[in-house]
C-alpha positions in Angstrom: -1.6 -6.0 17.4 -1.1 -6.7 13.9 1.5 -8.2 11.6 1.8 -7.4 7.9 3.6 -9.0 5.2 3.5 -7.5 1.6 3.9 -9.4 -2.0 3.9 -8.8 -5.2 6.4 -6.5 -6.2 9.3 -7.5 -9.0 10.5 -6.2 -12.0 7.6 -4.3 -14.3 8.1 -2.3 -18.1 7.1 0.9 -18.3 3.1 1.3 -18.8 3.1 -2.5 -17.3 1.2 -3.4 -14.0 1.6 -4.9 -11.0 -0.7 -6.1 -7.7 0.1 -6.0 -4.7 -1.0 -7.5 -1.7 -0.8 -7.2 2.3 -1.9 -10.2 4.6 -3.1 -9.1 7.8 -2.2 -11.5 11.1 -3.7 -10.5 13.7 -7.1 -9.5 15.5 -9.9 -6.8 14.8 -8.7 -6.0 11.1 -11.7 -4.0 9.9 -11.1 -1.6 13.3 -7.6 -0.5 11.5 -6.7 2.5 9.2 -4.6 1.0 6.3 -2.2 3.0 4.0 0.0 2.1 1.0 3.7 4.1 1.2 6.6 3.6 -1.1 10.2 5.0 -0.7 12.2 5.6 -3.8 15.7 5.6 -3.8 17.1 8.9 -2.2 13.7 10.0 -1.4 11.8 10.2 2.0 8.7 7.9 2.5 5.6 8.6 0.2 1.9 8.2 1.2 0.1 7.1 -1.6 -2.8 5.4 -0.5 -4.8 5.4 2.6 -8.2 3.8 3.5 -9.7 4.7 6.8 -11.8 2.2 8.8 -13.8 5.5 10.4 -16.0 5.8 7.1 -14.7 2.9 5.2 -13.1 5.2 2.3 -9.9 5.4 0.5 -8.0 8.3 -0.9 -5.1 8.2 -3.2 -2.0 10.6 -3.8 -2.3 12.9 -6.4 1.0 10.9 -8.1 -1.1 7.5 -8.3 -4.5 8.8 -8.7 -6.4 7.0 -11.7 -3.6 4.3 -12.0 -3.5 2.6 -8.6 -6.9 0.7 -6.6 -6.9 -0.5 -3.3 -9.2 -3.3 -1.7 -10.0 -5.2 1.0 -10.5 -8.8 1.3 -12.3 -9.4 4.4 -12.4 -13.1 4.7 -8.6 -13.1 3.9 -7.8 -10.4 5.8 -5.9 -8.8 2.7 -5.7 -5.7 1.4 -4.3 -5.1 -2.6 -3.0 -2.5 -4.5 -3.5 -2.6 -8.3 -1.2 -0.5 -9.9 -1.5 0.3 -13.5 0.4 2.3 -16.2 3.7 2.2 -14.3 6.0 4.5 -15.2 10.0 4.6 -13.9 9.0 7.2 -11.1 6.8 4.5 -9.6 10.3 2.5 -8.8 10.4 2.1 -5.0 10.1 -0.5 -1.7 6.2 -0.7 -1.2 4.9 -1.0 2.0 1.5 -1.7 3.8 1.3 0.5 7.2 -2.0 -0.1 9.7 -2.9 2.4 12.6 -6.3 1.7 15.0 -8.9 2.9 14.1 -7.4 5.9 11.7 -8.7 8.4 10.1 -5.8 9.5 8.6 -2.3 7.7 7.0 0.8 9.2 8.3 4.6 7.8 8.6 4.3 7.0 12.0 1.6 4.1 12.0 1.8 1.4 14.4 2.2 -1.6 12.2 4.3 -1.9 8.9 5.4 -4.8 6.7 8.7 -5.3 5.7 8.1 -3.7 2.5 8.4 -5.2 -1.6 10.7 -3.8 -4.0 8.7 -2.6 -7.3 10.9 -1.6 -9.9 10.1 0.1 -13.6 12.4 -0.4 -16.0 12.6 -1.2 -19.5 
């Protein structure tokens, strides 16, 4: 089982950046799929990043793609998300989502953080 807590969001100007991070308590970390979601207001849950521990890759939505990284932190058991050139449509709660072993990032993961609010506003 695995606990997640995210941080880092807050209050960003448009074309600003932000990092965010998810802390991992819990066993067997590098065994889980991880994916990034955010939920704007009004709006269903988004995928928008998802790294899968079968081949150790990472693929992004087609909405963050070139603006937002993910990594891993092994030793801390941490994943971030740099996101870059943020734009008002990038307003949302964030939130870190783990599944065993996935291959694939879907809404119904095992394990989710609370979520962090990221707002883009001048």
């Amino acid at each position: 089982q695995l606990q997640l807590v995210e941080s880092g969001g807050g209050l960003v100007q448009p074309g600003g950046s932000l990092s965010l991070s998810c802390v991992a308590d819990g066993h067997n970390f590098d065994y889980y799929g991880i994916g990034w979601f955010r939920q704007a207001p009004g709006k269903e849950r988004e995928e928008i990043v998802c790294y899968s521990s079968h081949v150790g890759s990472t693929t992004y939505s087609d909405s963050v793609k070139g603006r937002f990284t993910f990594a891993r932190d092994a030793a801390k058991k941490t994943v971030h998300l740099q996101m870059n050139s943020l734009s008002p449509e990038d307003t949302g709660v964030y939130f870190c989502a783990a599944e065993w072993y996935a291959n694939v990032c879907h809404e119904t993961m095992s394990y989710w953080g609370q979520g962090t609010q990221v707002t883009v506003s001048s």
